[in-house]
TORKOL-4160 file (C-alpha; in steps of 0.2 Angstrom, whole numbers, padded with zeros to 4 digits, m for minus):
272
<pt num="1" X="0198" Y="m0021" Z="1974"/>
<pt num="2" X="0184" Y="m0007" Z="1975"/>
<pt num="3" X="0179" Y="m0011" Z="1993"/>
<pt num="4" X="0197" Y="m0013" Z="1999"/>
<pt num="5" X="0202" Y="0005" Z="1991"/>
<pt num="6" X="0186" Y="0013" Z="1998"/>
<pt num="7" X="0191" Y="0006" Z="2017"/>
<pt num="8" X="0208" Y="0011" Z="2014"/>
<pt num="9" X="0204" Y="0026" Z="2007"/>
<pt num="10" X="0193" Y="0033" Z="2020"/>
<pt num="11" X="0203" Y="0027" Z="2036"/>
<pt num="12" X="0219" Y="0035" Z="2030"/>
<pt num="13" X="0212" Y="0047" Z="2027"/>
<pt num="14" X="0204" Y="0049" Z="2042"/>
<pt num="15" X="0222" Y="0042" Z="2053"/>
<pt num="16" X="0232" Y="0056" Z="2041"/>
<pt num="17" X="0221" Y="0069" Z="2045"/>
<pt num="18" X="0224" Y="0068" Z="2063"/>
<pt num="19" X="0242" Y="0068" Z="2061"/>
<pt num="20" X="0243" Y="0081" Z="2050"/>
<pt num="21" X="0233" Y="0090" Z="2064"/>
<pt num="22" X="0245" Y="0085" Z="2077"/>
<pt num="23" X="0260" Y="0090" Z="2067"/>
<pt num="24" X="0253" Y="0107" Z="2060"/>
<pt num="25" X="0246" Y="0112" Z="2077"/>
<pt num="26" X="0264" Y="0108" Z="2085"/>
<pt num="27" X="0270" Y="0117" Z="2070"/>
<pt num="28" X="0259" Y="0133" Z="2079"/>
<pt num="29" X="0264" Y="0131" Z="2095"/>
<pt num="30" X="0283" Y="0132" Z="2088"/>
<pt num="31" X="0285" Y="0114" Z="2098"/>
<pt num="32" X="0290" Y="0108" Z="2080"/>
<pt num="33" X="0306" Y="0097" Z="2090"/>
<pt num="34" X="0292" Y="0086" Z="2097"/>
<pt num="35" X="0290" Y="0079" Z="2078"/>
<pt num="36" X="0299" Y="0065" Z="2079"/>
<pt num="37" X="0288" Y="0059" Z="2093"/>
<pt num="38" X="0274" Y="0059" Z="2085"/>
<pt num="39" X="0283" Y="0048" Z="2069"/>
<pt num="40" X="0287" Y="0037" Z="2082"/>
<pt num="41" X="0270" Y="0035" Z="2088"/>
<pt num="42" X="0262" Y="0031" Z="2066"/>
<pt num="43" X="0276" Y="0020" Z="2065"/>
<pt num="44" X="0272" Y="0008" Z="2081"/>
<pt num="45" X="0253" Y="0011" Z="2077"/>
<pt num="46" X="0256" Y="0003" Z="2060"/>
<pt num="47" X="0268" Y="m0012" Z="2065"/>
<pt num="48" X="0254" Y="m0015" Z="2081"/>
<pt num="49" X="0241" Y="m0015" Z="2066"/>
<pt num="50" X="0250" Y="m0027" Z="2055"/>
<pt num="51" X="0253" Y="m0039" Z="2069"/>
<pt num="52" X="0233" Y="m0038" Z="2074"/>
<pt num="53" X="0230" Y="m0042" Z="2055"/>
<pt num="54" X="0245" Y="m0057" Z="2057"/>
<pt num="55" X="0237" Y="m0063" Z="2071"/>
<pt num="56" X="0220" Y="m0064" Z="2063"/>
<pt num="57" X="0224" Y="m0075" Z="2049"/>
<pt num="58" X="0235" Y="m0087" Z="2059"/>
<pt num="59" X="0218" Y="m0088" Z="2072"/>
<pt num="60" X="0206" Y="m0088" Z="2055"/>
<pt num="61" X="0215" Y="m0102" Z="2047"/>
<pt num="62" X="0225" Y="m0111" Z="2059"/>
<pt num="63" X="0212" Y="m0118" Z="2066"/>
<pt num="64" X="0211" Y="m0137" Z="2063"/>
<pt num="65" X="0194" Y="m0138" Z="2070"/>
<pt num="66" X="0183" Y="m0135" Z="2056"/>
<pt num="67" X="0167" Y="m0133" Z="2068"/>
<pt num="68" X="0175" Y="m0119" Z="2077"/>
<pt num="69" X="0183" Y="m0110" Z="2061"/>
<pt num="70" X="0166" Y="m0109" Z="2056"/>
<pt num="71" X="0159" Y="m0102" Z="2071"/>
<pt num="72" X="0175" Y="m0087" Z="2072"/>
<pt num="73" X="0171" Y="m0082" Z="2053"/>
<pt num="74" X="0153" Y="m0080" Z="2059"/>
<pt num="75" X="0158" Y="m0069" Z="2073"/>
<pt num="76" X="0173" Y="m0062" Z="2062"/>
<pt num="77" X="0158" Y="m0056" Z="2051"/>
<pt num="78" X="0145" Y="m0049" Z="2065"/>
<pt num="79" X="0160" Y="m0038" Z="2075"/>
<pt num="80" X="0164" Y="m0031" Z="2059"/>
<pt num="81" X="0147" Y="m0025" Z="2054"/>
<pt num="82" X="0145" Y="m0018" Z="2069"/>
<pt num="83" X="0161" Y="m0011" Z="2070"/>
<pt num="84" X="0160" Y="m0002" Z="2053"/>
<pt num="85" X="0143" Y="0003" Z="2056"/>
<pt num="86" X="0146" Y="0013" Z="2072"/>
<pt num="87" X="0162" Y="0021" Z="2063"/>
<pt num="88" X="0152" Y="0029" Z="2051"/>
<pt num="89" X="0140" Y="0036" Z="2065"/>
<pt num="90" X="0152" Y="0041" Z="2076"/>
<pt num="91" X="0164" Y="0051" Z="2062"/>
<pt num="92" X="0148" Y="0061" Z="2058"/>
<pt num="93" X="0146" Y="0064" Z="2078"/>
<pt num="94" X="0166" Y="0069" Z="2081"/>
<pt num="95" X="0170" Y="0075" Z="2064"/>
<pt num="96" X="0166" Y="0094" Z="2070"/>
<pt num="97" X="0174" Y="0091" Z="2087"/>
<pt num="98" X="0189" Y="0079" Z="2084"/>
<pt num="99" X="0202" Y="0095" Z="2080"/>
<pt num="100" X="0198" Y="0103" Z="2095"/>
<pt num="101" X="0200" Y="0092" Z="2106"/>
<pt num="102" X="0214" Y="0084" Z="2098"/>
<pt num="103" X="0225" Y="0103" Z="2100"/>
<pt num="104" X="0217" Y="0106" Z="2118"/>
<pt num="105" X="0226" Y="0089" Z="2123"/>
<pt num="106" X="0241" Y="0091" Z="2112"/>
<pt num="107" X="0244" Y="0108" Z="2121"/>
<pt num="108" X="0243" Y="0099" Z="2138"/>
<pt num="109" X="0256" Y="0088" Z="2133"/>
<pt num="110" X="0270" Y="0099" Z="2124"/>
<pt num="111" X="0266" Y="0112" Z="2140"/>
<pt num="112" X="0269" Y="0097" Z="2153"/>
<pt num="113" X="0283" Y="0088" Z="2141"/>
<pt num="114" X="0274" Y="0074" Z="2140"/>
<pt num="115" X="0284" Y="0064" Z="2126"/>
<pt num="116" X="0275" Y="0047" Z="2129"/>
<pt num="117" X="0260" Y="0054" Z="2128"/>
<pt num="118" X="0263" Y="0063" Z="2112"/>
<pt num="119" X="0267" Y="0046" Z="2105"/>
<pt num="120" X="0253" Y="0037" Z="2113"/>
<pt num="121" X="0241" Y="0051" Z="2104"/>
<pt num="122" X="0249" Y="0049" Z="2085"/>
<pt num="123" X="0249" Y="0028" Z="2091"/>
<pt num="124" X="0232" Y="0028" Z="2097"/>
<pt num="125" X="0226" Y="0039" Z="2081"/>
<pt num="126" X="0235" Y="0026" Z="2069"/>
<pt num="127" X="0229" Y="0011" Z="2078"/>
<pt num="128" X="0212" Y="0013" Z="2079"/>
<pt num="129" X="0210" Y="0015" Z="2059"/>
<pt num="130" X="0224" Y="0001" Z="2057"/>
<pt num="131" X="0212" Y="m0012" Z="2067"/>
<pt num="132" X="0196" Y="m0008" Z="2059"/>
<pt num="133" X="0205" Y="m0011" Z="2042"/>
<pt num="134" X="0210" Y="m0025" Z="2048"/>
<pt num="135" X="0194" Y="m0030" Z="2053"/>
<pt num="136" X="0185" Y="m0025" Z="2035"/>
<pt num="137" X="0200" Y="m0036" Z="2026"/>
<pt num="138" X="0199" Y="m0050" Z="2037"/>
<pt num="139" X="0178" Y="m0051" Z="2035"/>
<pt num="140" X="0181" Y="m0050" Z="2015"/>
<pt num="141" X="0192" Y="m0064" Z="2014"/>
<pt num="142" X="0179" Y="m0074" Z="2023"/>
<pt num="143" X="0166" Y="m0070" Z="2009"/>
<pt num="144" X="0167" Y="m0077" Z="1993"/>
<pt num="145" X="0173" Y="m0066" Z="1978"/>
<pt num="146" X="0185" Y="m0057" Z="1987"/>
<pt num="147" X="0206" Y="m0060" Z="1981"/>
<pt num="148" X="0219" Y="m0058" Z="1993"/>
<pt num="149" X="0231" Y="m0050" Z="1979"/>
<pt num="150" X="0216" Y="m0038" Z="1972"/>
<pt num="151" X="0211" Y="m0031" Z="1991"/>
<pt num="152" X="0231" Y="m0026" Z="1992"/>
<pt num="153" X="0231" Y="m0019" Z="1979"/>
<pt num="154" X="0216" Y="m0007" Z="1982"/>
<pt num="155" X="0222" Y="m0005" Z="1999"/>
<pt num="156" X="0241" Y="0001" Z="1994"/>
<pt num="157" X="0230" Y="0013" Z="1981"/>
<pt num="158" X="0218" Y="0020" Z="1994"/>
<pt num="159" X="0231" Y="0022" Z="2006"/>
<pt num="160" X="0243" Y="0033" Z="1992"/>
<pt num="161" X="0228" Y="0044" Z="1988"/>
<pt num="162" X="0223" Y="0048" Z="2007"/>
<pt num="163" X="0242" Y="0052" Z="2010"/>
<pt num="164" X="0242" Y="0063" Z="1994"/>
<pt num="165" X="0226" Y="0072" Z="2000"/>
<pt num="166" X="0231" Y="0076" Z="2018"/>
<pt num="167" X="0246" Y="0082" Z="2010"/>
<pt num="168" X="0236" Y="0095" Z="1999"/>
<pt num="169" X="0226" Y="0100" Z="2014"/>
<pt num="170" X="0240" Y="0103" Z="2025"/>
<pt num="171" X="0248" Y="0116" Z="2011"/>
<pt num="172" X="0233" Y="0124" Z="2013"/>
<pt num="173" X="0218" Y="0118" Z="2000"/>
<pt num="174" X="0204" Y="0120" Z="2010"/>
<pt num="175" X="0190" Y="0119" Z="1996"/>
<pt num="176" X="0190" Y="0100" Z="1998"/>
<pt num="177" X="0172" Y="0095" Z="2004"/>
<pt num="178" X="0178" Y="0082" Z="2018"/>
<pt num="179" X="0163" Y="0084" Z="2025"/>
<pt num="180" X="0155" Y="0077" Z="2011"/>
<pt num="181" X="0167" Y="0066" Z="2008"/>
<pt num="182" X="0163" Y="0057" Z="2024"/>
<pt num="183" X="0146" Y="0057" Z="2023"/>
<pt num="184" X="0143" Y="0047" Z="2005"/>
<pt num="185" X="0158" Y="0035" Z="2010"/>
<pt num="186" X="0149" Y="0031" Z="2026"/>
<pt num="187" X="0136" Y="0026" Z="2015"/>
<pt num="188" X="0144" Y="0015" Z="2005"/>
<pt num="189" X="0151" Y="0006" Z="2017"/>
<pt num="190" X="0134" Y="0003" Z="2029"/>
<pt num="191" X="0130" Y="m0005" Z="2010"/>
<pt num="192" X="0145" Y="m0016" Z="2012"/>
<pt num="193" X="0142" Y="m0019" Z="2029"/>
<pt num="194" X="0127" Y="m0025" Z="2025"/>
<pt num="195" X="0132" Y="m0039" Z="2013"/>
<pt num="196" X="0146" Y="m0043" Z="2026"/>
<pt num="197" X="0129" Y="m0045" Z="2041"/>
<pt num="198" X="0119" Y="m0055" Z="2024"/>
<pt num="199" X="0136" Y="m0065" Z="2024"/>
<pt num="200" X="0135" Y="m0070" Z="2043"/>
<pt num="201" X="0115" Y="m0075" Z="2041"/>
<pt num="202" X="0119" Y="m0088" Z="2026"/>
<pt num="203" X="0133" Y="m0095" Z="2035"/>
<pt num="204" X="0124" Y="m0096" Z="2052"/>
<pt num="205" X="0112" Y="m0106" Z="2043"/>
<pt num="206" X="0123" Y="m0118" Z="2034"/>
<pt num="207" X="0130" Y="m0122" Z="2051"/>
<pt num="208" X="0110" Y="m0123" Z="2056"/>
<pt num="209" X="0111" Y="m0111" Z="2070"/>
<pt num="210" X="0098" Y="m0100" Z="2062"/>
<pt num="211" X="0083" Y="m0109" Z="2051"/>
<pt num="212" X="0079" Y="m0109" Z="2034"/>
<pt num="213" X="0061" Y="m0106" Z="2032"/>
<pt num="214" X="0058" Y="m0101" Z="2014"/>
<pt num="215" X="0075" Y="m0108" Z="2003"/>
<pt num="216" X="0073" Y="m0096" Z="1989"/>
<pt num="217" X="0061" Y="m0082" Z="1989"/>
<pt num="218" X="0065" Y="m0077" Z="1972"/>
<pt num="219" X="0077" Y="m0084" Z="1959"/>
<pt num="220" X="0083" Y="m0069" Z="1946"/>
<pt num="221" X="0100" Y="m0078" Z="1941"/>
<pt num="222" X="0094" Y="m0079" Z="1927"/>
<pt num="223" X="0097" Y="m0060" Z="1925"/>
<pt num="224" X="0111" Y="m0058" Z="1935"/>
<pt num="225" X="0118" Y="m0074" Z="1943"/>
<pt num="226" X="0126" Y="m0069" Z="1959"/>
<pt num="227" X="0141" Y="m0085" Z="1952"/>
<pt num="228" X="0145" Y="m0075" Z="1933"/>
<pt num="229" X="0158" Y="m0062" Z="1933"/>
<pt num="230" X="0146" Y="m0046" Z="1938"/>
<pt num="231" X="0136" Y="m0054" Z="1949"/>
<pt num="232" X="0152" Y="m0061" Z="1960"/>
<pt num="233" X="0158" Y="m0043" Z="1960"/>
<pt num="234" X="0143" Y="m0038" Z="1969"/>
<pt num="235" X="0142" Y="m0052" Z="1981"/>
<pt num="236" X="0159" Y="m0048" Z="1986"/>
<pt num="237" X="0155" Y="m0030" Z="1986"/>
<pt num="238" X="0139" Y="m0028" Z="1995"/>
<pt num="239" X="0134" Y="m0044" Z="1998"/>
<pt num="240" X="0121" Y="m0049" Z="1982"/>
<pt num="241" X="0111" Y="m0063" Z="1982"/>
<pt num="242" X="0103" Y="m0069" Z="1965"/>
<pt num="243" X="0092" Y="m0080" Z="1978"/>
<pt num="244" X="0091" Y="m0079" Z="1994"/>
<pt num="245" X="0081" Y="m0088" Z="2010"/>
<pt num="246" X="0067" Y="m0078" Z="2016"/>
<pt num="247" X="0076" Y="m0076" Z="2035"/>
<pt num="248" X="0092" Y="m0069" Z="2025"/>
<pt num="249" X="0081" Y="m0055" Z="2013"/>
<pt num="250" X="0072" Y="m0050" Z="2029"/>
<pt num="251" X="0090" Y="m0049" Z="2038"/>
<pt num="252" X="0098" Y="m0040" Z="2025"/>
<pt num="253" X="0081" Y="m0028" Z="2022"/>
<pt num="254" X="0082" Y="m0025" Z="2039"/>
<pt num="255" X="0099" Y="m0021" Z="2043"/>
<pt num="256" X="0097" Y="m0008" Z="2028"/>
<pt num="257" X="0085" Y="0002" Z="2032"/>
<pt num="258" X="0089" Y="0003" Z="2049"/>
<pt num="259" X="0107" Y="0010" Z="2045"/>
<pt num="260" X="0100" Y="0021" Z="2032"/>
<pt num="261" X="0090" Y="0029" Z="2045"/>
<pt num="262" X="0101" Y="0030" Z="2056"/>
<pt num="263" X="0114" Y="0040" Z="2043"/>
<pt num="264" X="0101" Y="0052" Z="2037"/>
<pt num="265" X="0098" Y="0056" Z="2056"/>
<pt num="266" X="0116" Y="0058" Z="2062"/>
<pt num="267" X="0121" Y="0067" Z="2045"/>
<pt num="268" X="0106" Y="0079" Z="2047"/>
<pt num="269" X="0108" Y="0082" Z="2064"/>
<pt num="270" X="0126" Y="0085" Z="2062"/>
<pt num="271" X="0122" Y="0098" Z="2044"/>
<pt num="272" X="0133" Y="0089" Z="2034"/>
């Protein structure tokens, strides 16, 4: 429930934010009548993104090849990690820019009358956060520890709270520290993509596309068994191991400090 609240969470907020961009900006320009366009344009991007997360399941589990569901977890599992690992990079690169840009191209549209592209923008804003929840939700339920009816329910949470947020923001609370916001739930969620990329090693090498080398470099279930109640928290979570092959620790380790790096680079360079 916690990872599917933080994802939630975190794109809404980020899809909100823009459209409470577009609508207070429109609001400036007095082009307020151009409103309904851009409610037009969340509410397609959000039908579009629960057909995309339709689709997935019926592609994910109606396949009666077994071989070849494997192998679609598997790339399920890599897309998302990198997906989710170059959202966080690229929010921290954009994050000073995105209202800008957004007002310059808004102006150009409400100047030109331009009511498809008014939708397109409020579709293309709601869509884009739409599909990488998608993507984070359909990788979860390919790990183990992770129930449908839980996820939902931190989704529908996440989801209220971004909503309430923007909200605040728009009538003018602007001691929020977004920016910081952003940062540390980037973080967490290079953490989960991580245990989402371990997920995608251990199941490539039950399939025996990648080899085992070392079965178990260590063994501490006995202090925290990745199958007892904590332990399948955090394997659903971040991806924990209690024992893992030597090829999926070295994966794993990798991964992490690579995207650690890369964070504190990109969050220092953007003075976050």
């Amino acid at each position: 429930m916690l990872a599917s609240f933080l994802i939630t969470f975190r794109e809404g907020l980020e899809a909100f934010l823009i459209v409470g961009i577009i609508l207070s900006y429109l609001g400036k320009l007095q082009a307020t009548r151009f409103n309904k366009f851009i409610y037009l344009g969340v509410i397609i991007g959000i039908i579009v993104s629960l057909f995309i997360a339709y689709i997935f399941q019926v592609v994910i589990y109606g396949m009666d090849n077994e071989l070849y569901q494997h192998y679609l977890m598997i790339f399920i599992l890599l897309f998302a990690t990198v997906v989710l690992s170059y959202m966080v990079v690229w929010m921290a690169n954009q994050s000073k820019q995105i209202k800008g840009e957004i007002e310059e191209n808004l102006k150009k549209l409400v100047t030109t009358g331009n009511i498809l592209g008014m939708v397109f923008l409020a579709f293309l804003a709601v869509l884009r956060e739409g599909f990488e929840t998608v993507l984070f939700f359909s990788s979860l339920t390919l790990t183990e520890g992770f129930t449908m009816e839980q996820g939902l329910i931190g989704a529908v949470i996440g989801l209220f709270l971004s909503l309430v947020l923007v909200y605040i923001l728009m009538k003018g609370a602007r001691n929020i520290p977004l920016q910081s916001f952003f940062k540390y739930t980037g973080l967490l969620i290079l953490i989960i993509a991580g245990g989402l990329f371990g997920s995608a090693i251990s199941m490539m090498q039950a399939a025996e596309l990648l080899p085992t080398v070392i079965p178990v470099v260590y063994d501490i279930s006995f202090i925290l068994d990745d199958r007892g109640l904590f332990g399948t928290f955090l394997r659903a979570l971040f991806g924990y191991n209690s024992s893992p092959t030597l090829l999926h620790l070295v994966s794993w380790s990798f991964y992490m400090l690579t995207a650690i790096f890369l964070w504190k680079r990109t969050y220092s360079y953007a003075k976050v």
